[in-house]
C-alpha positions as CSV (number, residue, x, y, z in Angstrom):
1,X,-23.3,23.3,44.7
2,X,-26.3,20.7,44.8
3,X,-27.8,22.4,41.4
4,X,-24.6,22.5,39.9
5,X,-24.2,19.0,40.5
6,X,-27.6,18.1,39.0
7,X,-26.9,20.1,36.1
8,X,-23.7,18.4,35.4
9,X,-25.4,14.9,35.9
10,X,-28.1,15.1,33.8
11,X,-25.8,16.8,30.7
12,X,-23.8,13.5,31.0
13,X,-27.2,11.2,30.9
14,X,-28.2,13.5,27.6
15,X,-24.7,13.1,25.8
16,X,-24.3,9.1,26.9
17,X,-27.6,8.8,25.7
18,X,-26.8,10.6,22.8
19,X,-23.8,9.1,22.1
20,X,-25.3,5.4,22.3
21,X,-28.0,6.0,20.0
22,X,-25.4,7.5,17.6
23,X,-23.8,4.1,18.4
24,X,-27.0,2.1,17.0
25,X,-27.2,3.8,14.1
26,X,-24.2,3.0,12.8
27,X,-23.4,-0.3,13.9
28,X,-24.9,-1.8,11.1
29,X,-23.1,0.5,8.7
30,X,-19.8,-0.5,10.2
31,X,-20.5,-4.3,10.1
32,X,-21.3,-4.0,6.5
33,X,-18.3,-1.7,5.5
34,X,-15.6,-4.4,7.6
35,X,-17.5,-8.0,5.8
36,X,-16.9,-5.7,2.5
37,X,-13.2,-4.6,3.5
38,X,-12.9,-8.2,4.5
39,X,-14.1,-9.5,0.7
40,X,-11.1,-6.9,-0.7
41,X,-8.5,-8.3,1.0
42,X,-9.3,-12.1,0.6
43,X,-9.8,-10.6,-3.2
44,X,-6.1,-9.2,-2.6
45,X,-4.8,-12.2,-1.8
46,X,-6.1,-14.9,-4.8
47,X,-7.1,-12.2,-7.6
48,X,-7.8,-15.3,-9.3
49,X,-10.6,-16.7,-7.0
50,X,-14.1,-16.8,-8.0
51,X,-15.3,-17.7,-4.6
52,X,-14.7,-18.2,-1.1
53,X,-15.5,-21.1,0.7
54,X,-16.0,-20.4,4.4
55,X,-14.9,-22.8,7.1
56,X,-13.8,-23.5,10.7
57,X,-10.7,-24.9,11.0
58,X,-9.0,-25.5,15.3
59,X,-11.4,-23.0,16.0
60,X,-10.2,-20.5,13.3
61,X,-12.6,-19.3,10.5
62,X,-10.5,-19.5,7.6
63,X,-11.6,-19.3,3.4
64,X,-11.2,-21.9,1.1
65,X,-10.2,-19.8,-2.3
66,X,-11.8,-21.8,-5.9
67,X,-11.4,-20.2,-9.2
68,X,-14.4,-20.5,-11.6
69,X,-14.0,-24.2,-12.2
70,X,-14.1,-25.0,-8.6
71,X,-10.6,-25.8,-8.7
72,X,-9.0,-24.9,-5.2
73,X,-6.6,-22.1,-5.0
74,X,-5.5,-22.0,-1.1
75,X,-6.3,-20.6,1.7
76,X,-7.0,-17.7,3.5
77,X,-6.4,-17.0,7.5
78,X,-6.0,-13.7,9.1
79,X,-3.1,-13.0,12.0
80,X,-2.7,-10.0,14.2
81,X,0.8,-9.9,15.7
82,X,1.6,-7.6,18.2
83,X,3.4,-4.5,16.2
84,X,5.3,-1.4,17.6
85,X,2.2,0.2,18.6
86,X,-0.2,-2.2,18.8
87,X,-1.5,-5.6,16.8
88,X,-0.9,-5.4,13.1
89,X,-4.1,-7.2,11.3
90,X,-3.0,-9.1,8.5
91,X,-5.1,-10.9,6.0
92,X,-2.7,-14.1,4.4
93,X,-3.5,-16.5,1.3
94,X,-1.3,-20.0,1.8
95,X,-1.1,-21.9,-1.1
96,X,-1.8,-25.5,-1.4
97,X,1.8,-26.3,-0.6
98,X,2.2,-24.3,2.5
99,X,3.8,-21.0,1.0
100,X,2.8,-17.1,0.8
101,X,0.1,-16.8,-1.9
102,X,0.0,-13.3,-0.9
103,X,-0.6,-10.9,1.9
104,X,-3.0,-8.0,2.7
105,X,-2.4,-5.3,5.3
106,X,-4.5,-1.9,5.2
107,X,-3.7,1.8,6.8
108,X,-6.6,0.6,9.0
109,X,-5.3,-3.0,10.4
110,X,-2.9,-1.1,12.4
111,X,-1.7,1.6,14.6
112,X,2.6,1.4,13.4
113,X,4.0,4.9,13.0
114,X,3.4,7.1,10.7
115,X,5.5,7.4,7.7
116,X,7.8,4.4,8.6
117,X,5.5,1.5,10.3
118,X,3.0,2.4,8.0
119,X,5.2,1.1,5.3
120,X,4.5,-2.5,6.0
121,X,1.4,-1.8,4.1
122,X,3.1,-0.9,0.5
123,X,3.5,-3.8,-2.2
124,X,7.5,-3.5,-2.0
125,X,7.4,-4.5,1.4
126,X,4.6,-7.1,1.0
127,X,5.5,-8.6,-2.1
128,X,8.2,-10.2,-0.5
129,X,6.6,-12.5,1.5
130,X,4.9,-14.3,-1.8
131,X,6.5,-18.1,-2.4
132,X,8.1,-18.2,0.6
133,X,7.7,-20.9,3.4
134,X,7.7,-20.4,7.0
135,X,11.5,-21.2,6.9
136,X,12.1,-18.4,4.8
137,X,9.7,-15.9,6.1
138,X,12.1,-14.1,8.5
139,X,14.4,-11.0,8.4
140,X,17.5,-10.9,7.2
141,X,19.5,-9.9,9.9
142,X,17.0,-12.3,11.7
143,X,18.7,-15.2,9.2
144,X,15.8,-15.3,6.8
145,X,14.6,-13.7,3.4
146,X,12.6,-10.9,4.0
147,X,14.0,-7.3,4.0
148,X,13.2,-4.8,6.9
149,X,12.0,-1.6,6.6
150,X,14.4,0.8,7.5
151,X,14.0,2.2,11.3
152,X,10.4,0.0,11.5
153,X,12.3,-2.9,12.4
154,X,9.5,-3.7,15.2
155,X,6.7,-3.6,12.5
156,X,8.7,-5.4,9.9
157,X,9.6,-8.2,12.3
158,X,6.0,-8.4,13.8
159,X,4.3,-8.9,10.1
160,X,7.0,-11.8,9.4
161,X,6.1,-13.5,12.8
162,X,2.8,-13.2,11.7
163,X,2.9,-14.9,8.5
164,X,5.3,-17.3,9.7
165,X,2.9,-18.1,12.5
166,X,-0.1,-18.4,10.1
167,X,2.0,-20.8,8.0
168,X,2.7,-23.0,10.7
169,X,-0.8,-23.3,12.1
170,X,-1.4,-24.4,8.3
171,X,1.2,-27.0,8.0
172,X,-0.3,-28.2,11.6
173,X,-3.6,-28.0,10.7
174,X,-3.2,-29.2,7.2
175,X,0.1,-31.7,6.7
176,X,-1.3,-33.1,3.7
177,X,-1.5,-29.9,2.1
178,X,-5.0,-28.7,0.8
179,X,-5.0,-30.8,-2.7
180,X,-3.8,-34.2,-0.3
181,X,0.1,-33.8,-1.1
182,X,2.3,-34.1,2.0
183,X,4.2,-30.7,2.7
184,X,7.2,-30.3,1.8
């Protein structure tokens, strides 16, 4: 029993060890692959932008979008509301006067269900967000714009939270607007 025991412990301290070294190795190689995933979807958002100004905003690191003249485009903040199955990472440009300049969900932000959450990532679904303002930016059977996806309710209404939240944390954090015009 006492050599089984020992046997068993010290296959454990080789796989843990094995397992964390594994871990080092690729750390870097996933840091670099989520700061270039990151660059896509900000891309996504303002295909127009040149650049990407980064800043800290209430604690929040957000990215000020410019086009080649310098001219600024919006803003872009990421949100993770809580999903059917778990937090749905979204990546959302707000234009200068508050609304949807676009939004950016991969397969990978979130764990929804396959085949009918997972829809919440598609254009058709995500399209619908752009020019809206956070008034708008609810279901329809919720009294707002946006359509649901059929039998993903859950998801749909968690990604229009989400963007409606990340609009008002703009209009709170920026009432002026980014270009100095009060919001509508």
């Amino acid at each position: 029993m006492l050599k089984l025991g020992a046997t068993l412990a010290v296959t454990c301290v080789i796989a843990a060890g094995a397992i964390a070294g594994v871990n080092d190795a690729v750390k870097g190689t996933i840091a670099e692959n989520n700061r270039k995933e990151a660059i896509l979807k900000r891309q996504q958002v303002f295909p127009a932008a040149k650049e990407f100004e980064e800043r800290v905003v209430d604690g929040r690191a957000v990215f000020v979008a410019k086009d080649a003249a310098g001219a600024t485009l919006g803003l872009v903040v990421t949100f993770a509301p809580r999903g059917y199955a778990g937090p749905i990472g979204m990546t959302i440009g707000i234009s200068p006067d508050g609304t949807v300049a676009g939004l950016a969900i991969s397969k990978l932000d979130q764990t929804e269900t396959p085949g009918l959450g997972v829809k919440i990532t598609l254009a058709p679904f995500r399209d619908q967000f752009r020019g809206k303002n956070a008034d708008a930016v609810r279901l329809k059977k919720d009294g707002g714009t946006v359509d649901a996806i059929t039998a993903a309710t859950i998801s749909s209404r968690a990604v229009a939270n989400g963007v409606r939240e990340a609009l008002t944390w703009y209009r709170k954090n920026f009432p002026q607007g980014l270009g100095g015009e009060p919001l509508g």
